[in-house]
C-alpha positions in Angstrom: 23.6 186.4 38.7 23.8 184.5 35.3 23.5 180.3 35.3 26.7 179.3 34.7 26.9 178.5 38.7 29.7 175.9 37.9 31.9 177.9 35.7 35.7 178.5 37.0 36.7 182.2 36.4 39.6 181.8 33.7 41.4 185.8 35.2 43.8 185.6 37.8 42.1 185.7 41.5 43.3 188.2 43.8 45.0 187.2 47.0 43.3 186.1 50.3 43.1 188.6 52.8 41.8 188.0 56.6 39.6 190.1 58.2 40.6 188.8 61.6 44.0 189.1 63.7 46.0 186.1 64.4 44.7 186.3 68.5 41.4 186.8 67.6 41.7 183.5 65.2 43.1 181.9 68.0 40.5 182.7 70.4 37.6 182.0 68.7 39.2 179.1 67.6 39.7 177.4 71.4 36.2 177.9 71.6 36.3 174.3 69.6 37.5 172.8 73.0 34.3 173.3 74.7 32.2 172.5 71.8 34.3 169.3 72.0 34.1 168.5 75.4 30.1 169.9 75.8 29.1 167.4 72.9 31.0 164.4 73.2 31.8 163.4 76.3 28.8 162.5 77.3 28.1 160.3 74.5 31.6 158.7 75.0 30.9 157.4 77.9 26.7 157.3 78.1 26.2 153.7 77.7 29.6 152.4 79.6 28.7 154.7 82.3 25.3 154.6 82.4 23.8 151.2 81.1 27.2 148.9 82.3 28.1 151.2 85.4 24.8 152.1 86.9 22.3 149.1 85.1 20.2 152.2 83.2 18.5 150.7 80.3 19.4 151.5 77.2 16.3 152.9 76.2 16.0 155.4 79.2 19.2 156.4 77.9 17.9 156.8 74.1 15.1 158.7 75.1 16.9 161.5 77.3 19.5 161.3 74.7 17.3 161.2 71.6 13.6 163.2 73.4 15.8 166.0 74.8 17.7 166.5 70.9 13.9 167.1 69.9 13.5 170.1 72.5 17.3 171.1 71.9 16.3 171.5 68.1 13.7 174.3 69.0 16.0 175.6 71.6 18.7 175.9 69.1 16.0 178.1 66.2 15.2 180.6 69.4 18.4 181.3 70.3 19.5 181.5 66.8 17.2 184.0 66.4 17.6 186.0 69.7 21.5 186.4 69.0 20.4 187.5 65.5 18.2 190.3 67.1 20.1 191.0 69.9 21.7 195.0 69.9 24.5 196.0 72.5 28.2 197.5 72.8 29.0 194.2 72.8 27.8 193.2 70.1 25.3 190.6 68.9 26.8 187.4 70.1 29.6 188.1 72.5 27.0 188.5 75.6 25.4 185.2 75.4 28.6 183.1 74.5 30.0 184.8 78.3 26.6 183.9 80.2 26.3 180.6 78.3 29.3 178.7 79.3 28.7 179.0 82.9 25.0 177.4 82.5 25.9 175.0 79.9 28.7 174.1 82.4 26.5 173.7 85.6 24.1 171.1 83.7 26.8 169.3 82.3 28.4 168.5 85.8 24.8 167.8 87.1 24.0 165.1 84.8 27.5 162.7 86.0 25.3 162.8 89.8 22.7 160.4 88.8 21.3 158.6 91.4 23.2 155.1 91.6 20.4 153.3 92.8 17.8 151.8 90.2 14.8 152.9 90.0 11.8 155.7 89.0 13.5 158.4 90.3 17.2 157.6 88.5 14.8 157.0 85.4 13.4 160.5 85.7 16.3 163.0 87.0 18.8 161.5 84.1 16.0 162.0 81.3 15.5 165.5 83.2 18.9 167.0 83.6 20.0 165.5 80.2 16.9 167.4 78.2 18.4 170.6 80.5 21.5 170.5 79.6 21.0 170.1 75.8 18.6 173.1 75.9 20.9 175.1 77.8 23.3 174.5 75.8 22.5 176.3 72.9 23.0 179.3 74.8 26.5 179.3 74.1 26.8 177.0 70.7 24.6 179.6 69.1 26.0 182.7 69.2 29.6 180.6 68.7 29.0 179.3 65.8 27.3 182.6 64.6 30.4 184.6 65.7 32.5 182.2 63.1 30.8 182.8 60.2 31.3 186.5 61.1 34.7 186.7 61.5 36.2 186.1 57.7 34.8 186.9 54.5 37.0 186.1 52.1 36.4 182.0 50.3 39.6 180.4 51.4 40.0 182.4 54.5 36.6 180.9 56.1 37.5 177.5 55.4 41.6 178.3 57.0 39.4 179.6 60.7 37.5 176.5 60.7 40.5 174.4 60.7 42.0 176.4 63.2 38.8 175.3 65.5 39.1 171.6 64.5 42.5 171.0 65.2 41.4 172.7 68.8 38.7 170.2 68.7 40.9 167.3 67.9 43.7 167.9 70.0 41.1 167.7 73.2 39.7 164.6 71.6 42.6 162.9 72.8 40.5 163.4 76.5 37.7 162.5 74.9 38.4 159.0 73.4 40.2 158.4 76.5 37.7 159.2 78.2 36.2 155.7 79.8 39.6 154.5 80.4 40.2 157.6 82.8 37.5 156.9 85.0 39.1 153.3 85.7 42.4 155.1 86.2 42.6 155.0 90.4 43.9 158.8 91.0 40.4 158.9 89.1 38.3 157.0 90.8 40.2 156.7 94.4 38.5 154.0 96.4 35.5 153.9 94.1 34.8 152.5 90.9 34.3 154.0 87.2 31.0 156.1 88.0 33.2 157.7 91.0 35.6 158.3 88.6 33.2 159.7 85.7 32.0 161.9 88.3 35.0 163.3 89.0 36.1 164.1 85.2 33.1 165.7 84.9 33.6 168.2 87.5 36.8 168.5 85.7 35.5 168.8 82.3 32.8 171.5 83.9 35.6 174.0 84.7 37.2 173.7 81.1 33.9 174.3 79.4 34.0 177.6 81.4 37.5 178.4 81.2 37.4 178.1 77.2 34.0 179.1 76.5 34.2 182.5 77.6 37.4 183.0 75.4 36.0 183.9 72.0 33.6 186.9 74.0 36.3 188.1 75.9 38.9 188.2 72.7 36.8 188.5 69.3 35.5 191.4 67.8 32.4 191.1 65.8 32.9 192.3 62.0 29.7 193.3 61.1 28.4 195.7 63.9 28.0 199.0 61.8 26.1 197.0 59.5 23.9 194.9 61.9 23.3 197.7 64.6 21.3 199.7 62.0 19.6 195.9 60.4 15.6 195.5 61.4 14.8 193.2 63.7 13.7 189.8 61.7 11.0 187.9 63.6 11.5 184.5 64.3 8.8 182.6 62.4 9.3 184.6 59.2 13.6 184.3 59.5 13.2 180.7 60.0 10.5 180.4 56.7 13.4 182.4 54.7 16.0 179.8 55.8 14.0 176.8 54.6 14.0 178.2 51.5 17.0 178.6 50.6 17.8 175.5 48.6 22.0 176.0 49.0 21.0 175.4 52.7 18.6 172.5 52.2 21.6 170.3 49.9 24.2 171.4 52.1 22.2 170.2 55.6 20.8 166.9 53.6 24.6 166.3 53.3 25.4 167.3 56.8 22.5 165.0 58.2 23.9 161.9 56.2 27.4 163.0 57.8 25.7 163.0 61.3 23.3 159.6 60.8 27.1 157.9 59.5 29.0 158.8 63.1 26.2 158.4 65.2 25.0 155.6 64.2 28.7 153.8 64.6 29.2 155.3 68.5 26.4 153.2 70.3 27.4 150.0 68.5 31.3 150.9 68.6 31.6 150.2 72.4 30.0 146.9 72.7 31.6 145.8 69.3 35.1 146.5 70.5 34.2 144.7 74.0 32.0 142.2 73.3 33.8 141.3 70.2 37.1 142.2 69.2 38.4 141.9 72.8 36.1 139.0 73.9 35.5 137.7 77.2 38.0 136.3 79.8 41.7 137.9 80.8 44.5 139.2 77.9 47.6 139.1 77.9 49.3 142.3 76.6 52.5 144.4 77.1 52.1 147.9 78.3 53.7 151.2 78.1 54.7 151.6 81.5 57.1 153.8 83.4 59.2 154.1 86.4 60.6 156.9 86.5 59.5 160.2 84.4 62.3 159.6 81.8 62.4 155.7 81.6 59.9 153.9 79.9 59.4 150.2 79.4 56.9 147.4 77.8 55.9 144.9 80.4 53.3 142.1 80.2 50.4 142.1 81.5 47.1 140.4 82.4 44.0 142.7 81.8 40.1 142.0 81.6 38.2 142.8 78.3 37.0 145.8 79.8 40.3 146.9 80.4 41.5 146.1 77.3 38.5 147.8 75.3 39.9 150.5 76.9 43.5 150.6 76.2 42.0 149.9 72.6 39.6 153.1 72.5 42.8 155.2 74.2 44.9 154.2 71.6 42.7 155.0 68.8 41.7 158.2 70.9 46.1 159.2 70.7 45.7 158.4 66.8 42.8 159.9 66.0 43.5 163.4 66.5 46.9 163.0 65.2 45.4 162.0 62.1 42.6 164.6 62.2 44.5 166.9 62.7 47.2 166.3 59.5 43.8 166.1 57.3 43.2 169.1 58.4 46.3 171.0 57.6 46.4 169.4 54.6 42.4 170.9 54.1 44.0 174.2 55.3 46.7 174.2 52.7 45.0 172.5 49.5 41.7 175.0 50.2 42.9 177.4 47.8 43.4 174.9 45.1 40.1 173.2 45.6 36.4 173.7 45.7 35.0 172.9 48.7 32.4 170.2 47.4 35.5 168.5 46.3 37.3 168.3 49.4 34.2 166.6 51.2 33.5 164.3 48.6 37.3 163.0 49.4 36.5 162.9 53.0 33.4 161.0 52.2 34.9 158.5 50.1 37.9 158.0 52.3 35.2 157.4 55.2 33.9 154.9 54.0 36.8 153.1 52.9 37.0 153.2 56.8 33.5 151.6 57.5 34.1 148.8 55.1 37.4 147.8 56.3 36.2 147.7 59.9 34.2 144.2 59.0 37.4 142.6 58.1 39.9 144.6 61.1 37.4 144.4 64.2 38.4 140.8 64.9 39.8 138.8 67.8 42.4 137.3 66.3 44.1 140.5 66.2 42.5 143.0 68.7 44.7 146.0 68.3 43.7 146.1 64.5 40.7 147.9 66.0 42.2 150.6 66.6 42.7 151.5 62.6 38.9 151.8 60.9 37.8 154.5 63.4 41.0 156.1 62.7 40.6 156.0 58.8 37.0 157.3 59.2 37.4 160.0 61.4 40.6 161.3 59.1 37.7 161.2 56.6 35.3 163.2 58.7 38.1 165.5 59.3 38.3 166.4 55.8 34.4 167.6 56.2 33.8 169.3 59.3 35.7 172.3 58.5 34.2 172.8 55.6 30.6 173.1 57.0 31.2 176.7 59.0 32.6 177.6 55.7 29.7 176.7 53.5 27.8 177.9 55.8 29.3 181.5 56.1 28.6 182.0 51.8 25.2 181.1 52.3 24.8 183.4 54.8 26.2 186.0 51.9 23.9 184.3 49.3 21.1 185.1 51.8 22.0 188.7 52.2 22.4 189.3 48.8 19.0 187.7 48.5 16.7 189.3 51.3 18.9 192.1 52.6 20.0 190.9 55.7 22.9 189.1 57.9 21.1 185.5 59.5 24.2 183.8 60.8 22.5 182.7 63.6 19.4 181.7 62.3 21.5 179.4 59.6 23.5 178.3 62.3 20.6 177.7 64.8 18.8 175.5 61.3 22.1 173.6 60.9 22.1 172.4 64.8 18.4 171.8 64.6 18.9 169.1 61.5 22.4 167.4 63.3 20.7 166.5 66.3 17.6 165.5 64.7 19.5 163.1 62.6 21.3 162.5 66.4 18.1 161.4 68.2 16.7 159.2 65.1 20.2 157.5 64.6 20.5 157.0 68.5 17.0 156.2 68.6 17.2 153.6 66.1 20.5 152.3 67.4 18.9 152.1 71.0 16.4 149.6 69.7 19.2 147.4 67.9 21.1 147.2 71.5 18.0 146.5 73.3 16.7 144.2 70.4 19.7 142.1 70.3 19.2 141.4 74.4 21.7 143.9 75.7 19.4 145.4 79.2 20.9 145.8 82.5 24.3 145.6 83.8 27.0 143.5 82.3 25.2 141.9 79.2 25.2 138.8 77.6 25.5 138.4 74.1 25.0 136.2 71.2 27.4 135.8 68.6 24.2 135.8 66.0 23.2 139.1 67.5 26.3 140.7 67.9 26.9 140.2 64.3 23.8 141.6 63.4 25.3 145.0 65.7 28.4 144.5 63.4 26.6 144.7 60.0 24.3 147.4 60.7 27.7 149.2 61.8 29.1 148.9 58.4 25.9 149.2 55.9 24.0 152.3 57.8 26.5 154.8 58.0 28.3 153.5 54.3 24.8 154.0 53.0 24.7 157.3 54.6 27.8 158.4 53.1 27.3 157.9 49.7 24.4 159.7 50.1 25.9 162.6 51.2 28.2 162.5 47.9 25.6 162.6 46.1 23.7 165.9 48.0 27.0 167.8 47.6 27.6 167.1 43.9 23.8 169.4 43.7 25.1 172.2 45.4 25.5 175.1 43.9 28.0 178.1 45.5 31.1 177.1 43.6 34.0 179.4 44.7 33.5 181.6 41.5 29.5 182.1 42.6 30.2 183.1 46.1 32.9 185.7 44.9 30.4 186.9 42.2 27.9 187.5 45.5 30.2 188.8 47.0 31.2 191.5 44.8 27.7 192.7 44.3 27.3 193.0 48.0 30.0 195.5 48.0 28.6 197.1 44.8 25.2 197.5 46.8 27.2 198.5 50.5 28.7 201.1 48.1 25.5 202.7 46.5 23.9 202.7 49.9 26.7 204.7 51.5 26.6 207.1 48.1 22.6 207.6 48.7 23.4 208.0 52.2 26.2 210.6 51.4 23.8 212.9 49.4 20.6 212.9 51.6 22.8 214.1 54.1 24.7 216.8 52.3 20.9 217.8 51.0 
């Protein structure tokens, strides 16, 4: 390969072509439902639920959030691995994505039956069935993610699939930002309160990590079985050495972690922000979307606590968000031809962090409902990115094979989950402390406006800072489209000679 890694092929390109049918897209692609659902609702609702509902302290909840992402990390390398090594009719990842979503599901419904009342035990059988079902988990993200970079080979293609998953992803947002508010909602809760409720969605939310996890093994064919069947095993400490080194990897996850440390960072301090601040204490008056009758609607006033209206706040941003998301990431899905893919995130990054800036000047009482616009502005951001990271990933997975003779998805994806939740339990680590720093301990906090400003800077400065970090990561990386198609090419050359040599040693 000669040096000129940023050099844009001047000859005409030849149309994309898909390797995958428009059902198996779709399948693999509502596996981004329970990969939704399976990471983010718990977080969504982890301090309202668990701190203000049930008087956990924060830093119990930081430390089977944060220790268990640790274990998780070496969870996700081993199963990474295994999927990688794994040899059957049915294929390489398709077992484990069946049997995962029905273990991944039973923890996740375990952990919303936490003992209510305080105490040692509480303390140990949240941190305990947490750090079980992030292990677990990796059971079925592994192999999923894996099974994605499989699927396409073609440039623009990979990037088109893993839109297809996000707007999946986004759409189900809309449960998942609405998430808190849902649990107060009384067919919800019944005669209970919230953590009735909570425990209730979560039975709910248990049946449709099943329902959509097992889609993509049921539906998806695995593009690469002739090729890995016949592949030598690679044992885990030497695959996982050979992924370190490969610096398109390193940049690309040092941009990813920077991604991760910006929104994880903000979700902790997001909830108490919008509650403790932007909606204040005391009773609002507001006018609601109500309705009568399934085809009459109407606005009537009403008087609503600041818990309440924290919530009708986070379910309205939860309806925008994805609407948003999801035109970023059509526009990603029709621009991707035009573009490199290190200059579609550097938009996103820039355009989230217009979104963190503006939320110091929008997150104020005077006008509550403005709220609702920075986390929509920085997720439409972030929308722009996540898509592309399956896709950068899939051609290193070709630069890798083209450099060591051998398919790794899983390792590379098992790598990449090990450095997002690292950067998941420092952020919520460090933003743990903050909350318990700034006196927030126990059940229904008080505040001081001193601290609570401190929350609100450290919500815009971290994850800014984090941002532009990222920009500066991607602008290093190397696998512009006219090096992966290079690679590419020469991986075909080599798949050719092979099957020649093969040709004559039989026929001799």
């Amino acid at each position: 390969m000669d040096n000129n890694e940023n050099q844009v092929p001047t000859a005409p390109e030849k149309e994309s072509k898909s390797m995958s049918s428009g059902g198996e897209k779709l399948a693999w692609s509502s596996g981004g439902i329970t990969e939704n659902l399976a990471m983010n609702v718990f977080p969504s609702l982890s301090f309202n639920i668990f701190q203000i509902g049930m008087g956990i302290s924060p830093l119990i909840i930081t430390i089977a959030t944060s220790g268990s992402k640790f274990i998780e990390a070496i969870s996700d390398t081993f199963f990474g691995n295994l999927s990688d090594n794994t040899r059957s009719k049915w294929g390489r990842r398709r077992p484990w994505i069946f049997i995962g979503a029905f273990i991944m599901a039973l923890a996740f419904t375990a952990i919303w039956f936490t003992p209510r009342t305080p105490g040692l035990f509480q303390s140990i059988y949240f941190i305990g069935i947490v750090s079980i079902f992030y292990i677990v988990m990796a059971i079925w993200q592994m192999p999923f993610g894996a099974l994605g970079l499989e699927l396409e080979e073609d440039y623009t293609e990979r990037t088109k699939l893993q839109t297809y998953k996000s707007i999946f992803s986004y759409i189900v947002g809309i449960l998942v930002g609405s998430a808190y508010l849902i649990c107060q909602m009384d067919f919800m809760k019944g005669a209970g309160d919230e953590v009735d409720g909570a425990r209730n969605l979560g039975l709910i939310v248990g049946a449709l990590i099943i329902i959509f996890g097992i889609i993509p093994a049921i539906f998806c064919k695995e593009k690469n079985m002739v090729r890995t069947q016949s592949q030598k095993k690679d044992p885990f400490w030497p695959s996982l050495v050979v992924t370190f080194k490969s610096k398109p990897f390193l940049l690309l996850m040092g941009a990813l972690f920077f991604v991760y440390v910006a929104l994880f960072f903000m979700l902790p301090l997001l909830g108490y922000i919008s509650m403790y601040h932007v909606c204040s204490d005391g009773m609002h008056n507001i006018f609601n979307w109500t309705w009568r009758h399934p085809f009459t609607f109407s606005f009537e006033e009403q008087f609503v606590t600041h818990k309440e209206l924290a919530g009708y706040i986070g379910v309205y941003t939860a309806i925008l968000q994805p609407a948003t998301q999801i035109l970023m990431v059509i526009i990603v899905n029709r621009i991707a031809k035009f573009f490199d893919k290190r200059t579609l995130l550097i938009i996103g990054s820039v355009i989230a962090i217009i979104g963190y800036v503006s939320s110091w000047f929008l997150f104020t009482p005077n006008a509550p409902f403005l709220a609702v616009f920075p986390p929509v502005i920085i997720n439409m951001g972030l929308a722009m990115c996540w898509p592309l990271i399956g896709a950068f990933t899939a051609d290193i997975c070709d630069y890798d094979e083209y450099e060591n003779g051998s398919r790794r998805e899983g390792m590379f994806t098992a790598v990449c989950g090990f450095l997002i939740k690292l950067a998941i339990a420092l952020v919520s680590i460090i933003a743990g402390y903050v909350l318990v720093l700034v006196g927030i301990n126990g059940a229904n906090p008080i505040i001081s406006i001193s601290d609570l400003n401190l929350v609100r800077e450290m919500y815009v400065f971290i994850p800014t800072i984090a941002m532009i970090l990222t920009i500066v990561l991607i602008l290093k990386y190397p696998l512009t489209k006219a090096k992966v198609q290079e690679i590419q090419e020469k991986l075909r050359e080599r798949a050719a000679a092979k099957a020649a040599e093969a040709t004559v040693e039989t026929n001799n």
